[in-house]
Structure formats: C-alpha cells, structure tokens
C-alpha positions as CSV (number, residue, x, y, z in Angstrom):
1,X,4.6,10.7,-25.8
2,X,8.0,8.5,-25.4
3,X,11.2,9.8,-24.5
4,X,14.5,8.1,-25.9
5,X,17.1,8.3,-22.9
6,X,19.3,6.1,-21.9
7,X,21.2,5.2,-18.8
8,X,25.2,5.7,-18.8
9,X,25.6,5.4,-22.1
10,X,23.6,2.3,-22.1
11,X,20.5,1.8,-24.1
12,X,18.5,-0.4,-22.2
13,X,16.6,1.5,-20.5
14,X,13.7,-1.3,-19.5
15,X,16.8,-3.2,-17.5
16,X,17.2,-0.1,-15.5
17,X,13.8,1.3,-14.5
18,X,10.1,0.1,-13.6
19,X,7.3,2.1,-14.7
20,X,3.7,1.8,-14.0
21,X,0.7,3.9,-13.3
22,X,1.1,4.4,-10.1
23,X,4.6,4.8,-9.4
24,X,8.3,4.8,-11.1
25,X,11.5,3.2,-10.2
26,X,14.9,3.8,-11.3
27,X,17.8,2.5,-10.5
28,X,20.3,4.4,-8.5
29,X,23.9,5.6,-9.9
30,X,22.3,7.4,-13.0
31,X,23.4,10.4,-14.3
32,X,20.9,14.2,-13.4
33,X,19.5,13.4,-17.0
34,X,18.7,10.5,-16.7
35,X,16.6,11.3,-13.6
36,X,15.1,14.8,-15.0
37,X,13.7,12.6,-18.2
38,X,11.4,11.1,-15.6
39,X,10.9,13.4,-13.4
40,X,10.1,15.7,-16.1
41,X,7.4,13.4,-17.3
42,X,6.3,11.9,-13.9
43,X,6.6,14.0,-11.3
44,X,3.7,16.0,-10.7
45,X,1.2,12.6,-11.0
46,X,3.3,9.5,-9.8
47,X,6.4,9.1,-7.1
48,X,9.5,8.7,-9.2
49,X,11.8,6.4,-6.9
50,X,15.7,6.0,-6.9
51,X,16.5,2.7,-5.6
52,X,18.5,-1.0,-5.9
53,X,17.0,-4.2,-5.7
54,X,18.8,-6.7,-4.1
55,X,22.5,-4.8,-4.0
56,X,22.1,-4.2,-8.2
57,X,21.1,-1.7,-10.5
58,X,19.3,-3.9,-13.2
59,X,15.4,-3.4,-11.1
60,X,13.9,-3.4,-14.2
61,X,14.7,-7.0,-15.0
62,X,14.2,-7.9,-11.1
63,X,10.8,-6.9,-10.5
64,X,7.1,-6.8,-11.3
65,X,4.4,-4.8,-10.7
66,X,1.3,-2.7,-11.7
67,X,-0.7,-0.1,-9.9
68,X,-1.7,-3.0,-7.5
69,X,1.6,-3.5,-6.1
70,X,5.3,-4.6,-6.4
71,X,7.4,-8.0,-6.6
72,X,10.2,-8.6,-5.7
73,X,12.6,-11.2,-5.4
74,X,13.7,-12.3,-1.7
75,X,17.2,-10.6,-2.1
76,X,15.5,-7.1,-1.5
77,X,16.9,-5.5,1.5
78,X,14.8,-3.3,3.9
79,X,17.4,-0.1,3.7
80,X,16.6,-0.2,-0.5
81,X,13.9,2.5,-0.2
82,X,11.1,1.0,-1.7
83,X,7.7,2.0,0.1
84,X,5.5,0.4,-1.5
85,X,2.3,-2.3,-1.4
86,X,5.5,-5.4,-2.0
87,X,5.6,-8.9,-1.7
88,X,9.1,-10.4,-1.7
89,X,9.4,-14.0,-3.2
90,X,11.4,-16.8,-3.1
91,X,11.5,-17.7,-6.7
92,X,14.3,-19.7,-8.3
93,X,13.7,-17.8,-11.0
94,X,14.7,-14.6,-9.6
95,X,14.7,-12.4,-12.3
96,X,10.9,-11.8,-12.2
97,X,11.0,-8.8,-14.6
98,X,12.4,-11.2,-17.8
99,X,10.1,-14.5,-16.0
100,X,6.5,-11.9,-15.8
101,X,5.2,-9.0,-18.0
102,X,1.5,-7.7,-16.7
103,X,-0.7,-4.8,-16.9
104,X,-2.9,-3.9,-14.1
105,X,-5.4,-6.7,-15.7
106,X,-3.4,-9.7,-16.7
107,X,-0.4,-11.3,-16.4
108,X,2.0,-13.4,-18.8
109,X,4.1,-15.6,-17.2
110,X,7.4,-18.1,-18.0
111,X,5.7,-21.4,-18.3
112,X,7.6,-23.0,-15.7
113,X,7.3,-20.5,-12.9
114,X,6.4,-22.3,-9.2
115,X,2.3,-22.5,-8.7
116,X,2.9,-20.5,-5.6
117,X,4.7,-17.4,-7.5
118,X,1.8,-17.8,-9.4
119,X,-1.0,-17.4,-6.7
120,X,1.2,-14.7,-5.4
121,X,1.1,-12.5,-8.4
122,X,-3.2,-13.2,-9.0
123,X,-3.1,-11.8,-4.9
124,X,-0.7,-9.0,-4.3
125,X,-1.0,-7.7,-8.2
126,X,-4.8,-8.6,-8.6
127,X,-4.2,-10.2,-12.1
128,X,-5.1,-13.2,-13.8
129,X,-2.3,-15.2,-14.9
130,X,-1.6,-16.8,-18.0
131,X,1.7,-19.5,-19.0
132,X,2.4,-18.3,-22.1
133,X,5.6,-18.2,-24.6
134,X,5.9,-15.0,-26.8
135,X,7.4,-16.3,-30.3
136,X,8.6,-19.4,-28.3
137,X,10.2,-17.7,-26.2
138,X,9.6,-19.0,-22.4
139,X,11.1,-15.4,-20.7
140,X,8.2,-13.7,-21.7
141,X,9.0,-10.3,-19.2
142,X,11.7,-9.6,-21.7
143,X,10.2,-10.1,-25.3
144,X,7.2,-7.9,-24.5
145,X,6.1,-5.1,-23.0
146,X,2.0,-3.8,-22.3
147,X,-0.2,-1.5,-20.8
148,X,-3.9,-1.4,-20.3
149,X,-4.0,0.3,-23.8
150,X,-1.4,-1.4,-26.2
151,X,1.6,-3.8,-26.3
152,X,4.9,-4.7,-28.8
153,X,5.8,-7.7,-28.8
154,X,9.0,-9.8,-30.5
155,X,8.8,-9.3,-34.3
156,X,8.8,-12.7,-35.0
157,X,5.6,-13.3,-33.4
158,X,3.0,-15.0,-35.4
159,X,-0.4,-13.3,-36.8
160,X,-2.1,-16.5,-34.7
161,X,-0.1,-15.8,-31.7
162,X,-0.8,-12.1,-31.9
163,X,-4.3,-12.6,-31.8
164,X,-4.6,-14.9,-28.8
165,X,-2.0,-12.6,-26.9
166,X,-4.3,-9.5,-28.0
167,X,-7.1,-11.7,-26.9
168,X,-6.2,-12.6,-23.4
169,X,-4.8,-9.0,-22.5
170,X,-7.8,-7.2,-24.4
171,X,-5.5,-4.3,-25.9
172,X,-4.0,-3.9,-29.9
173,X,-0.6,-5.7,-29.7
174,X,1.4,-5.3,-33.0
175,X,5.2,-7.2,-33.1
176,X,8.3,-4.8,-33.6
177,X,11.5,-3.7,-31.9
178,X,13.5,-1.5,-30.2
179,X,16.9,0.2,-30.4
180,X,17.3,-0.4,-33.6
181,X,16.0,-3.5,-34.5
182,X,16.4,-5.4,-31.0
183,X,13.7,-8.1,-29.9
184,X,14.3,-7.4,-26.1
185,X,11.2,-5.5,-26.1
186,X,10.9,-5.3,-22.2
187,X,15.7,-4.3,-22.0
188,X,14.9,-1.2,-24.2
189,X,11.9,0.2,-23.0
190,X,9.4,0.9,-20.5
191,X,6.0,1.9,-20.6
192,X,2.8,2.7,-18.9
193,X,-0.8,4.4,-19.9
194,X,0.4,7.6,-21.1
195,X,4.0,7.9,-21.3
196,X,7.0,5.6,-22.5
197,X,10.7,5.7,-22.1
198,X,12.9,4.2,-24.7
199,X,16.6,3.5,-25.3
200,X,18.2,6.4,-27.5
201,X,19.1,3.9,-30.3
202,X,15.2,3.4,-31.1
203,X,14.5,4.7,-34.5
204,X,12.0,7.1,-35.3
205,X,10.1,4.8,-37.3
206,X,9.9,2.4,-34.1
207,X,8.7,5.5,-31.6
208,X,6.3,6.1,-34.3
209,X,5.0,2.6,-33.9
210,X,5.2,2.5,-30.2
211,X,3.5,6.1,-29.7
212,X,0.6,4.1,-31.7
213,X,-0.2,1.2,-30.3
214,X,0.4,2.2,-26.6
215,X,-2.4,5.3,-27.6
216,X,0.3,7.3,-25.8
217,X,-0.8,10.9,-27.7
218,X,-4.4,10.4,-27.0
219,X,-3.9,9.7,-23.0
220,X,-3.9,12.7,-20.6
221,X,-1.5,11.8,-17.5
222,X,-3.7,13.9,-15.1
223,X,-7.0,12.3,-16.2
224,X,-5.4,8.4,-15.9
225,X,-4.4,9.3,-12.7
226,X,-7.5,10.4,-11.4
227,X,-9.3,7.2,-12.8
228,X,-6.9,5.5,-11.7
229,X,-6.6,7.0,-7.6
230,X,-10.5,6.3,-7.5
231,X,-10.1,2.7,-9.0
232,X,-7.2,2.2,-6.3
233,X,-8.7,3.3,-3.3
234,X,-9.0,0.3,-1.8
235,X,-11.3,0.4,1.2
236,X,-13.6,3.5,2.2
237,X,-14.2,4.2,6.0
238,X,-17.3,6.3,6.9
239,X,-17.2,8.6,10.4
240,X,-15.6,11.3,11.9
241,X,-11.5,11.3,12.7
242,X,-12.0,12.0,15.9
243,X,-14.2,8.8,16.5
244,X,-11.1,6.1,18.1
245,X,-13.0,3.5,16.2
246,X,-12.4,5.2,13.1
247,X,-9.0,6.0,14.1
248,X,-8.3,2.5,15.1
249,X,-9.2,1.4,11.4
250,X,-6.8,4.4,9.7
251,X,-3.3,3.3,11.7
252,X,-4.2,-0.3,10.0
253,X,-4.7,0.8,6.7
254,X,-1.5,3.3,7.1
255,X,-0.1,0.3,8.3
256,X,-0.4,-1.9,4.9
257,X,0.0,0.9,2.8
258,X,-3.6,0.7,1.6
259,X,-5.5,4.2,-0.7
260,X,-8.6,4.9,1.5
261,X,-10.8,8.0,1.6
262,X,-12.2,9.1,4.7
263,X,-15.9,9.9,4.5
264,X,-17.0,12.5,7.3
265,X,-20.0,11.3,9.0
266,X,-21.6,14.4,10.8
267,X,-22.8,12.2,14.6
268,X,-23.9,15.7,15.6
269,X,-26.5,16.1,12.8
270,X,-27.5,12.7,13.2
271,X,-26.2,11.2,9.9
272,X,-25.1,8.4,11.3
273,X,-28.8,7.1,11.8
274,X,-29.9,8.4,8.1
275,X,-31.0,5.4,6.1
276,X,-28.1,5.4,3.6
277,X,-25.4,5.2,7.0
278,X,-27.6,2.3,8.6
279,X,-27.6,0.6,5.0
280,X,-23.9,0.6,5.4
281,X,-24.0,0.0,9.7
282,X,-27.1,-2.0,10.9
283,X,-26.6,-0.6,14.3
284,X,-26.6,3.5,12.9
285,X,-22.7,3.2,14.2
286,X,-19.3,4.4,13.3
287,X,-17.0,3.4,11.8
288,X,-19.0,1.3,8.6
289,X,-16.0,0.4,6.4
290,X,-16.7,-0.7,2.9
291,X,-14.4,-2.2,0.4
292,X,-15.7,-6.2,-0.9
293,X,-17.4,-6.6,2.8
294,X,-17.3,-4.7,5.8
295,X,-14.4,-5.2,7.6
296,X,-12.1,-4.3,11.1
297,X,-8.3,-4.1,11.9
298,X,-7.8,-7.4,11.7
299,X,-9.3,-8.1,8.3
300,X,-7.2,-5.2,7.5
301,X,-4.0,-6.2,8.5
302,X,-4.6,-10.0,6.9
303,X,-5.8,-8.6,3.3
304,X,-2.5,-6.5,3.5
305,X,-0.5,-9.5,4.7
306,X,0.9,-7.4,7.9
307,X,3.1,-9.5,10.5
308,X,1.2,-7.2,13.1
309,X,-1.2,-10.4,14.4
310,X,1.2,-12.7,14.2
311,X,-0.6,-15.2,12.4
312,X,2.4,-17.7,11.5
313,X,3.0,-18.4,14.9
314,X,0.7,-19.8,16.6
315,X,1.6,-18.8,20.4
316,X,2.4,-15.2,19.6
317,X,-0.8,-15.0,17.7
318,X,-2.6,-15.8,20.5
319,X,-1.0,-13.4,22.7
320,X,-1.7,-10.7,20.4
321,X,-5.6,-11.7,20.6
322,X,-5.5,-12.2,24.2
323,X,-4.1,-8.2,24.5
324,X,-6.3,-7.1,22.5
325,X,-9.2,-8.4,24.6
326,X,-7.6,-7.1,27.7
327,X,-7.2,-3.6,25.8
328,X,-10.8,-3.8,25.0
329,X,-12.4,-4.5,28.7
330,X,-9.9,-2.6,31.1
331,X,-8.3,0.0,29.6
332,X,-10.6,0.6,26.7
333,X,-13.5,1.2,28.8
334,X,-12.3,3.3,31.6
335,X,-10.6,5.6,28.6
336,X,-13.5,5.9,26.9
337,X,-15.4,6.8,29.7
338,X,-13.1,9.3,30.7
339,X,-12.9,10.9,26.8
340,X,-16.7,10.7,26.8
341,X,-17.4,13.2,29.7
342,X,-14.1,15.3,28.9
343,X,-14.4,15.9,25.4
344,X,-18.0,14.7,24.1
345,X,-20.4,15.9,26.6
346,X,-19.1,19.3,26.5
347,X,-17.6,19.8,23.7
348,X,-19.8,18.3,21.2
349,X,-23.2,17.8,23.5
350,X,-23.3,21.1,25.4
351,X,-23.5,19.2,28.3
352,X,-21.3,19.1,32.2
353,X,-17.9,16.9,32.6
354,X,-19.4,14.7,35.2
355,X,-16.1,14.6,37.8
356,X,-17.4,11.7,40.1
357,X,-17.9,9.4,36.7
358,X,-14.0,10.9,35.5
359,X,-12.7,9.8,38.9
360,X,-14.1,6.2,38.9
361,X,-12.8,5.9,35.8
362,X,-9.2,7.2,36.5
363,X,-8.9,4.6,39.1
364,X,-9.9,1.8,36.5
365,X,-7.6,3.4,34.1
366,X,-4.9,3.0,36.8
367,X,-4.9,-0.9,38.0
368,X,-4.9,-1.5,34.0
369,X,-1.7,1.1,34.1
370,X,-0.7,-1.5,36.7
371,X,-1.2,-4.9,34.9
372,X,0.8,-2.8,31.7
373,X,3.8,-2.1,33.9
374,X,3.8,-5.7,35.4
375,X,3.9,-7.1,31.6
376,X,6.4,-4.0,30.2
377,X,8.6,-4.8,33.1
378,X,9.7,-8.4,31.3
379,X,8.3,-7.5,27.2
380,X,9.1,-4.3,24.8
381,X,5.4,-4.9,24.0
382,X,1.9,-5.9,25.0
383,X,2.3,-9.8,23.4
384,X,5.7,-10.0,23.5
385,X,9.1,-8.3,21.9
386,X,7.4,-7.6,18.8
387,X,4.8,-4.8,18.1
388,X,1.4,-5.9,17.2
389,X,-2.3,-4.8,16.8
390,X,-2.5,-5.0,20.8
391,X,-0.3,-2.4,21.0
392,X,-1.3,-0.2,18.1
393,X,-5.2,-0.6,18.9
394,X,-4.2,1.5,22.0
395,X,-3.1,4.7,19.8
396,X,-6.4,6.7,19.4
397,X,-7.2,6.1,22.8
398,X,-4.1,6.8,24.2
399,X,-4.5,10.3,21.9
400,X,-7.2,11.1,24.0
401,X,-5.5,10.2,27.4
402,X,-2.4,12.8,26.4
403,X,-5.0,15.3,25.8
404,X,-6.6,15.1,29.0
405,X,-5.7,16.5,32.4
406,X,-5.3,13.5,33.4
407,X,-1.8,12.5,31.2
408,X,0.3,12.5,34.6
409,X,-1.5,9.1,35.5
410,X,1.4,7.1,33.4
411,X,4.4,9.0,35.1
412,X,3.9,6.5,37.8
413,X,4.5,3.9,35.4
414,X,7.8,3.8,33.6
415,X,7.6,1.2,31.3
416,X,4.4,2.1,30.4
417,X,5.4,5.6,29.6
418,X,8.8,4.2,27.2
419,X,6.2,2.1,25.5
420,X,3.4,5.1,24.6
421,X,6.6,7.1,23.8
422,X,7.3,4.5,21.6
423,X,4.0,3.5,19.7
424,X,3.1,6.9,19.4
425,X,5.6,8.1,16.9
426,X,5.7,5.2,14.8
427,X,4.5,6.8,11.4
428,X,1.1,5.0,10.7
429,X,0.2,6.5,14.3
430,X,1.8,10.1,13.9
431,X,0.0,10.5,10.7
432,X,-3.6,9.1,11.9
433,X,-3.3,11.3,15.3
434,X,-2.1,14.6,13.7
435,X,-5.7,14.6,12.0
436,X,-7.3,13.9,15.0
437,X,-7.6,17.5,15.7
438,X,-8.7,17.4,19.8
439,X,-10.7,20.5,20.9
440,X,-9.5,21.7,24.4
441,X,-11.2,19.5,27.2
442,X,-13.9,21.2,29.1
C-alpha cells in the first residue's frame, strides 16, 4: 500500500528518506510520526535507519542505492550511522539522488555524470547503467522514481519515451505526479517492491495510480524479503564454525558487510569426503566457499573493497602479505598443533592429548610470541599502525589459544597481549568467535 506522510510539515517526502528492499533511511530531526509511518510499515522485514548525510537532512536527494548497496557522496562522515555495503564518491555532481534513479536491476543516470561514477554504480550496486533524459530532463533521480515492479515518471513524458524507458528497466512505467500535480516524481515520494511513501498533498486519484503500477497491493513484504535475503546472500561457506579455516573466512565476510549462510559440514560423519563436498573442494577439505568462484580472505576483502590488505600502497601491502606468511608458518602451525591434540583428538576423535607433541609445540608457539613482541614493541599492528588481514587471520586461532591451558604463555609478552586484547573485540571477530562454541579441552 502507500502511506501519505510528510516530514515537518513538508511534503517532500523523497528529499528526506531512501527506501529500498533491503533497508530504509530517514533523515534525522523528524517528528515520532514521521518515524512510526515507517517503522510501522518496515520494521519487522528491513532496518529503518535515522541518519544525515554529509551534515544535512535532504539523504534522499544525496544518495543512491538498491538492495546491493549504498552511495554516497564523499561529504559522508564516519559518526553518520550508516552501516551499510557504501561506497563514497567524489562526484561533482554531488547530489546523486537527483543525478541517479535505479532499481536493483538498472540504472538511469544524468547524461553527464563522470565514467568512473559510472563504473562505480555497475560494481558496488550491481546495475547496468544507462545515460538517459526523462522528458528532457538531464536530473533524471528527480523526475522518476522505480522499482523492480513499476515506475512514474514526469507527465510530460512521451508515449515513445515511455516505451524505451519501460524497455530498458523491464517493468510498466506510466507518467504522472505527485502532491498534487508536482513533476518531482523522485521530492515527493519514495518507493520500493511492496510499500510506498508519499507526500500528504498526493491526491487520491495519484495514490490510486501509484498503488497500480508499483503492484504495491499484490506484493507480500514478508515473501519479497525472503526472495530477496536468498538472492542477496552473497557467498556461501561450507564446514563447521569451529574449523579456524572457516572462521578465518566469516571475520572477512563480517568484515565487508557481506549476507553469507553458513553450511554445517559434519567432518565427523565424513561429509566432507561425500562426492557433492569434493565437487565443491577437490581435496574433500574445509572450508569450500562458493559464490561466482571459490574464493579465500583475500578475494573477500578485494570484492568488498576493504582497506584491510592495503592494496593502494604498495609497501604496506607488502607487509601485510609478508605477516601473513609469517602467521601461516610459525605461529599457525605450532597453534594448530597444539588445538589439534587439545580439542580434536579427544574431543571429537575419542582419542589421548599427546603432551610431549603439546610441549614441542608450546615452545614453537613461544619464539613466534617472541618475534610478535619484537615487532609490537615499535607497531600497533603486525604490518604496521594499521590493522590488516595479518592481524585478523590470527583471530580463530588465537580463539583456540585462550581456550587452552596454555593462555598464560602471552603474559610474558606485553605487547602481544594489548594487541590480542585488541583484535579480539573488534566486532567482525566478537561476532565470528561467540559461534565458535569450544568444548572444554581434554
């Protein structure tokens, strides 16, 4: 259905919020109904969040974004509350909301809008992009508005325009108004696959025609939704939690933001070596992660455009990668070593802790402890004074290591103990580590 609201006694209600299908924002400074119109509506499928953009109220007008993701322009603060999948730009055309109007399929874009803006919104919104006009009009964000199910666009709009419009977005378009007769489509509404907001001077001849074409009485929010979460998971990862290689994998993808679904892989029972798993993992391994290839942290962390490798500086970068190799032969193998005959082999094997093979290992574990303290002593982290992979790829492991009775081996080691203290309750790592659910060690 759609909802005529408006915002302090101002109409439109499309300069003041965002809506798509996978999340709502609203500007901050509204008044209790304002908010309760959308929360109302929203609450119990998508996030409903209060923010600014850039120090102002009009987001609606600033941004654009689908279910893919967010833009914004480069004026966006850190302290604005948005956590979302965003990429800020640096667009002379800053107002990207009147500049861009998309759907989670295609985008429409002011004609004159930098080639790189435009690569940006085909990657981070996963559209293609079209230079259009809407009844020659070149701020095409504010004279139309879309979903994956309808549009309205400015009433002067020309049968020949409406069908190549209708054409490139695949949905029914049909060209009206809002608030009364007002072109600004995009100012005095806003609009996704089941629900619309409008300003309160729209006429109930132009809800009628909006409820129409947007299909919004035939859409069930709860059913959208649930199309839509399995169309945005991203990336699934197949083995057990509890597996530091899996682990490894879920802080990245906490890290970026991405929808995953974790799909239990039963090692005990040997599913990792039935014919679908080894379809997915030549080697019968955990994790396999499938999204458009296989992939690890690092592919990760570059499809989600994280700073965490350091990739546009070339000297840090290579400090990350060297720190991850190190954290792969030293401390990496005696921890594993250590987890394996503490928590595997009797736990999960029914077999004996092996205390010679734990002690070898503790004193492997210890001249890494030794080369980390060296390095702390004159960096905040592993590559440098920035946190990275290197550091992160440690988490799982390092899960194990405080569960063991062997945590007191870092109380020797100061700076090594600030830095776990400090990875460890970053909140990609808290969230991945409170589902690894360690059984006591034997």
């Amino acid at each position: 259905m759609a909802t005529r609201i408006q915002f302090e006694n101002n109409c439109e209600v499309g300069v003041f919020s965002k809506l798509t299908n996978a999340y709502c924002l609203v500007a901050i400074g509204g008044s209790e109904n304002f908010y309760s119109a959308f929360e109302a509506e929203l609450a119990d499928v998508i996030p409903v969040v209060k923010t600014s953009i850039g120090g102002t109220r009009i987001i609606g007008r600033l941004c654009v974004g689908n279910k893919n993701g967010l833009l914004l322009p480069h004026t966006t603060t850190d302290q604005e509350g948005i956590q979302l999948l965003l990429q800020r730009i640096d667009e002379r055309l800053s107002a990207l909301g009147n500049c861009i109007a998309c759907n989670d399929h295609v985008a429409l874009t002011h004609p004159d809008l930098d080639k790189e803006t435009e690569e940006l919104i085909a990657d981070v919104l996963g559209v293609e992009v079209f230079r259009q006009t809407i009844a020659g009009n070149i701020l095409v964000g504010s004279y139309c508005a879309f979903s994956n199910r309808g549009g309205l666009v400015h009433p002067h709009t020309s049968i020949e325009d409406l069908d190549e419009l209708s054409t490139l977005l695949q949905v029914p378009l049909v060209a009206g108004t809002v608030n009364r007769g007002s072109e600004v489509i995009a100012a005095g509404m806003t609009v996704n696959d089941w629900t619309a907001f409008c300003g309160s001077d729209t006429t109930a001849t132009e809800l009628s025609v909006i409820e129409s074409v947007f299909k919004l009485r035939e859409g069930q929010p709860t059913a959208i939704v649930d199309d839509m979460r399995k169309s945005l998971i991203d990336s699934y990862v197949y083995g057990p939690v509890l597996s530091t290689n899996v682990a490894r994998i879920l802080v990245c993808l906490e890290e970026v933001g991405a929808q995953y679904e974790l799909v239990p892989v039963d090692m005990v029972a040997g599913e990792h070596k039935s014919p679908a798993h080894v379809a997915r993992n030549p080697f019968g391994q955990v994790p396999a992660f499938q999204d458009e290839s296989r992939a690890i942290s690092k592919y990760v962390l570059r499809k989600g455009g994280s700073e965490l490798l350091r990739e546009s500086n070339l000297s840090q970068s290579a400090q990350v990668d060297v720190w991850i190799e190190v954290e792969a032969q030293t401390f990496d193998t005696a921890m594993s070593a250590i987890s394996f005959e503490c928590f595997t082999k009797p736990i999960f094997m029914g077999g004996t802790t092996n205390d010679q093979i734990v002690q070898e290992n503790v004193v492997k574990l210890i001249k890494a402890l030794e080369i980390y303290e060296a390095r702390l002593s004159n960096y905040k982290y592993l590559a440098g004074d920035f946190i990275s992979l290197a550091d992160l790829g440690h988490t799982p492991m390092l899960r194990y290591l405080l569960a063991t009775p062997h945590a007191s081996v870092v109380d020797a080691y100061p700076q090594v103990k600030a830095w776990i203290r400090d990875i460890m309750k970053r909140p990609s790592v808290k969230k991945v580590t409170e589902l690894m659910k360690i059984p006591s060690p034997k």
